[in-house]
C-alpha positions in Angstrom: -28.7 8.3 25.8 -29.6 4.8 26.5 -27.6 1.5 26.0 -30.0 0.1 23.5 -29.6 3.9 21.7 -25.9 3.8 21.8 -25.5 0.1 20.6 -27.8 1.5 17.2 -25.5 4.2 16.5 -22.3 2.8 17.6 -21.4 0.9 14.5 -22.4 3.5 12.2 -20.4 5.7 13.6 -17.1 3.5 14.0 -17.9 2.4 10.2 -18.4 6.7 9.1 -14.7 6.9 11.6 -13.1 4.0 9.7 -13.8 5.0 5.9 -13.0 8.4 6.8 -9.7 7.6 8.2 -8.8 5.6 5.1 -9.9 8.1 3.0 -7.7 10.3 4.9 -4.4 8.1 4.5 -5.0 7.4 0.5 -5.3 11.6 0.5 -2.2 11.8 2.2 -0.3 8.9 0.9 -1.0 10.7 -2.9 0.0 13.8 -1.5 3.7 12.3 -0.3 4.3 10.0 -3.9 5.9 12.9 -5.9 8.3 13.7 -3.3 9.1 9.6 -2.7 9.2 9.4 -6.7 11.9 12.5 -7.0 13.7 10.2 -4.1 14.3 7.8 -6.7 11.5 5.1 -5.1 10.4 2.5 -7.2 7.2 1.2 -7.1 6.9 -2.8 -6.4 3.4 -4.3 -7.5 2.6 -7.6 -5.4 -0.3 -8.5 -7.3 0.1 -12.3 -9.2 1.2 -11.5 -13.2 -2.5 -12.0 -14.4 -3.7 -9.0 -11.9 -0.4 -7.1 -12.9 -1.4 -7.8 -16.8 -5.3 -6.8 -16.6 -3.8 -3.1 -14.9 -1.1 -1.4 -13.4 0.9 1.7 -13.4 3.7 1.6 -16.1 6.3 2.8 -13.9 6.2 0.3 -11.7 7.7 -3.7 -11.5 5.8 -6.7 -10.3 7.2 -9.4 -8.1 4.1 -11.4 -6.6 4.3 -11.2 -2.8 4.9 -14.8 -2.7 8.1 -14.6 -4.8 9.3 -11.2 -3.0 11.9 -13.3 -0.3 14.1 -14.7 -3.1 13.7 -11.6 -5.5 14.5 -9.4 -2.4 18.1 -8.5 -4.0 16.5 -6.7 -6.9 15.3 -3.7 -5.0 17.9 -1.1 -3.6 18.2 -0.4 0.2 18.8 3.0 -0.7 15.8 3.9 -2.5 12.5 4.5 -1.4 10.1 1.3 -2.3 6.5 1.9 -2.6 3.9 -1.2 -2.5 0.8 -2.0 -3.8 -1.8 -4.6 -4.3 -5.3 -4.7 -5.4 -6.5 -3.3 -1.7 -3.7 -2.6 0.8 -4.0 -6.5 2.3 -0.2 -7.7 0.2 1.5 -4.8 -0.1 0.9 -4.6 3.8 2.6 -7.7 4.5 5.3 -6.8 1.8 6.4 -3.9 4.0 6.7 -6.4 7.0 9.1 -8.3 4.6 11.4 -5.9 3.4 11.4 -4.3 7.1 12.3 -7.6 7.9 15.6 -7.7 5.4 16.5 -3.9 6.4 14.8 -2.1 4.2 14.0 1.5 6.2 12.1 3.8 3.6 8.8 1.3 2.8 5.4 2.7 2.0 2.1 0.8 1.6 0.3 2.2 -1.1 -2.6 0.5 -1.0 -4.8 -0.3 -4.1 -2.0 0.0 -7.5 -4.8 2.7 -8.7 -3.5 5.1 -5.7 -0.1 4.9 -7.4 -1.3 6.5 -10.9 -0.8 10.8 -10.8 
């Protein structure tokens, strides 16, 4: 194989590698939320209010990513805390934040909709 055949297959292939790895985590991620929800884990929506209004799962609370620093004292250490956002891209940066302020048990969730049984 050739440079020229390489460079025409190579982003295919890394784009095929990348949607199968995320496909992959949401599987697993699913797979684990029963056993984080018997754990006590609360789920923590970061979407704004009007994305938390249009959908969400009813089990879980919002506090928009921007507001989570000075609501950080409503969620318990102790518990598990499961994020999500409309993709993954908040909720990722939420974990950073509550690792940040000592929170151990954090789990990006992704897209709210991955949260629903």
């Amino acid at each position: 194989m050739n440079s020229e055949d390489l460079q025409k297959y190579l982003l295919p292939v890394l784009a095929l590698a990348f949607f199968g790895w995320k496909f992959w985590q949401t599987k697993k991620m699913k797979a684990e939320l029963p056993k984080h929800l018997n754990k006590g884990a609360i789920i923590v929506d970061v979407r704004t209010p009007g994305e938390f209004q249009a959908g969400h799962n009813p089990a879980s609370i919002n506090i928009p990513l921007g507001s989570l620093p000075a609501r950080i004292k409503e969620l318990d250490k102790t518990k598990p805390i499961i994020l999500c956002c409309a993709s993954g891209g908040r909720s990722g940066m939420a974990v950073g934040t509550l690792k940040e302020h000592g929170f151990t048990d954090v789990i990006n969730a992704g897209p709210w909709r991955n949260t629903l049984s």
